[in-house]
N, C-alpha and C positions, 0 to 999 in steps of 0.2 A: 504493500500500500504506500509505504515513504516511496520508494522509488518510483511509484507512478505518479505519485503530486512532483516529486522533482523533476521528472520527467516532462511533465504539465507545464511545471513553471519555467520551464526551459523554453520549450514551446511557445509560451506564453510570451517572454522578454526576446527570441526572436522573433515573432510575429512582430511587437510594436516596432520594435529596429525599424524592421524591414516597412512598417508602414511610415513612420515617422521619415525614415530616408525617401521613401517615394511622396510622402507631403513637402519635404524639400525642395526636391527636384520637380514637383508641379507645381510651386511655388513660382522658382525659378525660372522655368518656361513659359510659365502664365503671364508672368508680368511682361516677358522676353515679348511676349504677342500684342502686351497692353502698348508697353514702349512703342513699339513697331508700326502700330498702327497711327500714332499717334503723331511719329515721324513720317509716316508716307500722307497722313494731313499735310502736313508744313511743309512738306516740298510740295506737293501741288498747288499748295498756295502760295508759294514762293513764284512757280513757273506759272500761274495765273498776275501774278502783279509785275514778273521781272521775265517773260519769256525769255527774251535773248542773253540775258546775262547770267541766267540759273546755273548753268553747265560751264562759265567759263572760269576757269584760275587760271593763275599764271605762276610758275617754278622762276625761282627768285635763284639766279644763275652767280649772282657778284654779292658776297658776303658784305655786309655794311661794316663802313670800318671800323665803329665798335667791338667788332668781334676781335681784330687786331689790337685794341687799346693795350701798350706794354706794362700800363700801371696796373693791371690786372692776376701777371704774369705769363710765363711762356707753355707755348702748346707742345706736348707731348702725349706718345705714345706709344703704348704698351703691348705686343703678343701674349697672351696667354696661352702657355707649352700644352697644358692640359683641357683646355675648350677650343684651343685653336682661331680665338677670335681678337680681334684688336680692337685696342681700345683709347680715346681719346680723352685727354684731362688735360687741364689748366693749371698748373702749377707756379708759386710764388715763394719767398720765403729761404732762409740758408737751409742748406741738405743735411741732415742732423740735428735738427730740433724736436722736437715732439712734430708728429703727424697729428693733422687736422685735416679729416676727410668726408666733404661734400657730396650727399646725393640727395639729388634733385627730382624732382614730383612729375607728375604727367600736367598740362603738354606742356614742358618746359625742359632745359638739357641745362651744361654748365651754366652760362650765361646767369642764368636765377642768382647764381651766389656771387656779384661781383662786390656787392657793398660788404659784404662779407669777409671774400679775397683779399680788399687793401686794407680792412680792418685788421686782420688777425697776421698777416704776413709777419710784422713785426718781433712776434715770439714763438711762431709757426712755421712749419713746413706747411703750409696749406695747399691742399688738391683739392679741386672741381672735378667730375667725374661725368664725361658723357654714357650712362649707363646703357647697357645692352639694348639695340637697338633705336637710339637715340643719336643724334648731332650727326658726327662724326666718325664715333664707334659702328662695329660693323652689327648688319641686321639681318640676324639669321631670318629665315624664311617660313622655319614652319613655327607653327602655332603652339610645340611641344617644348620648342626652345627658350621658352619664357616663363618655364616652369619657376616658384620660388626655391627651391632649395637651388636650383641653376643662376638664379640671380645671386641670393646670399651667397654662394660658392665664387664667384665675380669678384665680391666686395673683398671677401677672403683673398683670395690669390693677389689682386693689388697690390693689398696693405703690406705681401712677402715680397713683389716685384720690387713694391718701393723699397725695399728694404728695412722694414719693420715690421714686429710682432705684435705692436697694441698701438692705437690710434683715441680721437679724439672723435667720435663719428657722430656727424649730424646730417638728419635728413628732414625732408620736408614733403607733406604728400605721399604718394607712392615709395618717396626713398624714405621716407621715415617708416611705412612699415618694412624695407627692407630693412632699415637701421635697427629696430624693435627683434627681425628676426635674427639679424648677426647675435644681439647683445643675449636673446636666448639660446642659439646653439655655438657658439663661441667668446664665452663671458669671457674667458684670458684675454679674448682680444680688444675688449672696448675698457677703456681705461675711464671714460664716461660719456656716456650716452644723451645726447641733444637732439629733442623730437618737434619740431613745428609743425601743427596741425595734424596731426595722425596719432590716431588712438590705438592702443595697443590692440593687435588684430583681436582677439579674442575680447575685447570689449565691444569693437566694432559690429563682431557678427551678433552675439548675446543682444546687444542693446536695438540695432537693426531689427529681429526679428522682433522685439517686442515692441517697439516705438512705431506706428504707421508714418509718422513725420519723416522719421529718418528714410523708412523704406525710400517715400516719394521722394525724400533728396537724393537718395541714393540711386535714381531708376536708370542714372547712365550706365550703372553696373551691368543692369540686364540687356539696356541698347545694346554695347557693346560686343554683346557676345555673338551677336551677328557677324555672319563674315560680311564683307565691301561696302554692304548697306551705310555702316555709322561710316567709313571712310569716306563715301560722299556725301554723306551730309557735312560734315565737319570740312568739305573743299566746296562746296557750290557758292556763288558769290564770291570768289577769291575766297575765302579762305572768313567768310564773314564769322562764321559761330567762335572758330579759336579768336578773335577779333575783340569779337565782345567777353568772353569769356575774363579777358584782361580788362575791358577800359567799359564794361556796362556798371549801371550804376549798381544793378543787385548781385552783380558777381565780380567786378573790377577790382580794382587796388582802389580803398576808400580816402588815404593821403595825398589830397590835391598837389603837392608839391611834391609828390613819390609817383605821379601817373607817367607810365610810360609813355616816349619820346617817338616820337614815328619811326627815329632811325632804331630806334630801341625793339620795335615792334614788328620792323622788317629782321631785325635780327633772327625774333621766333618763327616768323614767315621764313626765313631763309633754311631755317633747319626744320621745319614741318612739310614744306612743300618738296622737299626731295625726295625723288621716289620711292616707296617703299617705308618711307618715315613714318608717315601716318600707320599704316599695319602696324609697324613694330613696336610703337607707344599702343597702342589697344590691346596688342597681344597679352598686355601685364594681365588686362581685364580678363581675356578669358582664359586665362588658368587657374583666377581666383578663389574658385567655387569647390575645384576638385579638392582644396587641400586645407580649405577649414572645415570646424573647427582646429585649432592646433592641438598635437597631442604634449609635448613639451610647452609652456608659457611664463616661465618665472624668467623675472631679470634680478641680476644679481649685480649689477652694476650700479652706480649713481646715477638719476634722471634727471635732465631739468626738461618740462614740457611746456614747450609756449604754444600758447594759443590765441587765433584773433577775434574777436569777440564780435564780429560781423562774419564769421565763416558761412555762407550761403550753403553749404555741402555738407555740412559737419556740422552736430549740436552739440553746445559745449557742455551739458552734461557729461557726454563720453569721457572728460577731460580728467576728471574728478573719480570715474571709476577705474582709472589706469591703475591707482594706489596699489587696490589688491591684487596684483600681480609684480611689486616691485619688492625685492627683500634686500636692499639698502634706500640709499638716500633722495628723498621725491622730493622735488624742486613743481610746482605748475604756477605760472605764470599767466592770469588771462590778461591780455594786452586790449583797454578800450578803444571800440572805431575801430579795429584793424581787420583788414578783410584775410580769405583765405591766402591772400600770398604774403608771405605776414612778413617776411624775408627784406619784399621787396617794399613793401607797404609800411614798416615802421625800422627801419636799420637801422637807426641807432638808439634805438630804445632795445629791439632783439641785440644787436652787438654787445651793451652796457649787461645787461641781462645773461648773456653766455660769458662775458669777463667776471660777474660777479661768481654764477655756479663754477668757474672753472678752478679759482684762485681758493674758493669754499672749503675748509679743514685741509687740505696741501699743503697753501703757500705759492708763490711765485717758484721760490730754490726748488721744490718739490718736484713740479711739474717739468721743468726745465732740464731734468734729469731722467727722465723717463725713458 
């Protein structure tokens, strides 16, 4: 008789699995269908108001000279022996200081970190990082190669290229949960962890499925996972939705004297519109699904989490739930007014802010010898 109730209950706890996963995944295609629909609206109505200019962009051929600015630092790049793919970073700063390593969010590649770059050079090795299939770096092709533990394996192999074993790692968007994932499956290697606007993945999915607000901010997740579809929306009109994404008013940079510069803004045109670019930033999106929940989520490192308190994407509750998943030292920071590019939207309040957590129980001598 016990062995047939255990038997039962066994029965029992795979059946929910196994329904629970397939509530998931109808979840996720459900909405996959709402998004879709919702975008083949707005392009017809795009090509009802704008016939002739719907389908035109233009691939932005001569890099604006921004991109060259030397006060920035110099562009190099990296093979990696074990992916076999190359990689582009901006780098500033004397060779042998502590490493302070940049990754950058979706749609955006180094360029995001420049106010960053001439801030920290001074006691930094500072790297900018065009990450897998972005700027400069190369973009694999298939869809499999954007896997996370393939990205966090990226950030890994750098940190040894450059020659170092522990870094200074901060990301923003998309690179912060890569940064969140390094700091969990290679704590040796983050000496402390700086997060802008990205909540720790496992808060993200938890609070998503319970919050319907977030869902709806979040529906580009499910756009996305269409193949070509979100790539031409994101190109029609030159290039209008990445466009507004930066300079609208409910999703822009909210510091009027931080609003990007036209030459600034072809900069991001110049590295989205090259072929193949757009895939390779979406690709992050869909392989995001197969691999949360996380089975590992503790960080063991020091956090400092800023946040902009006009994040159109992101609710800043999430912020606050990061805590319980961190077993050292939690720094969060909500910065008022600042929208989700918080980087570029309040620099030197973020700067002041990452000099405060970094010099925090150290020291200057401390750090400087790392």
């Amino acid at each position: 008789m016990a062995r047939l109730l255990h038997n039962l209950l066994l029965l029992t706890v795979g059946l929910t699995l196994k329904i629970r996963v397939m509530g998931y995944w109808s979840l996720i295609y459900g909405y996959c269908a709402l998004c879709t629909g919702v975008a083949l609206i707005k392009l017809g109505w795009n090509i009802i108001l704008r016939p002739s200019t719907t389908f035109q962009w233009t691939v932005r051929e001569i890099p604006p000279s921004c991109l060259n600015d030397t006060s920035l630092g110099t562009h190099c790049y990296v093979r990696i022996k074990e992916s076999g793919l190359r990689f582009h970073y901006v780098a500033a700063g004397e060779r042998g200081k502590p490493l302070m390593l940049f990754l950058h969010g979706f749609p955006e590649f180094w360029f995001s970190w420049r106010h960053q770059l001439r801030e920290f050079k001074s006691e930094f090795r500072v790297v900018a990082v065009d990450m897998r299939g972005y700027g400069e770096s190369d973009l694999p092709s298939s869809t499999e190669s954007y896997r996370l533990d393939y990205l966090v394996t990226d950030i890994k192999d750098i940190v040894e290229y450059l020659g170092y074993n522990r870094c200074f790692l901060v990301g923003h968007d998309w690179g912060g949960i890569i940064a969140w994932l390094c700091a969990i499956h290679y704590p040796e290697m983050v000496t402390k962890l700086i997060v802008l606007n990205s909540p720790h993945p496992c808060v993200f999915t938890d609070y998503a499925l319970r919050h319907p607000s977030q869902m709806l901010k979040s529906s580009y997740y499910f756009f996305f996972q269409l193949p070509y579809f979100p790539e031409l929306m994101l190109s029609i009109n030159d290039f209008k939705a990445l466009k507004s994404l930066f300079t609208s008013r409910s999703t822009g940079i909210s510091c009027k004297g931080r609003w990007l510069t036209t030459e600034d803004l072809e900069a991001y045109l110049y590295a989205l519109s090259q072929p193949g670019a757009l895939t390779g930033a979406l690709n992050y999106f869909r392989n995001v699904f197969s691999v949360l929940p996380l089975s590992h989520s503790e960080v063991k490192s020091p956090v400092l989490l800023l946040w902009g308190e006009r994040d159109a994407f992101l609710e800043q509750d999430m912020a606050e739930a990061c805590r319980l998943y961190i077993r050292n030292l939690f720094r969060l920071n909500i910065i008022s007014g600042a929208s989700h590019w918080l980087q570029q939207d309040q620099p030197d309040i973020v700067n002041k802010l990452i000099w405060t957590f970094i010099k925090e129980g150290e020291g200057r001598k401390n750090y400087r010898n790392l």
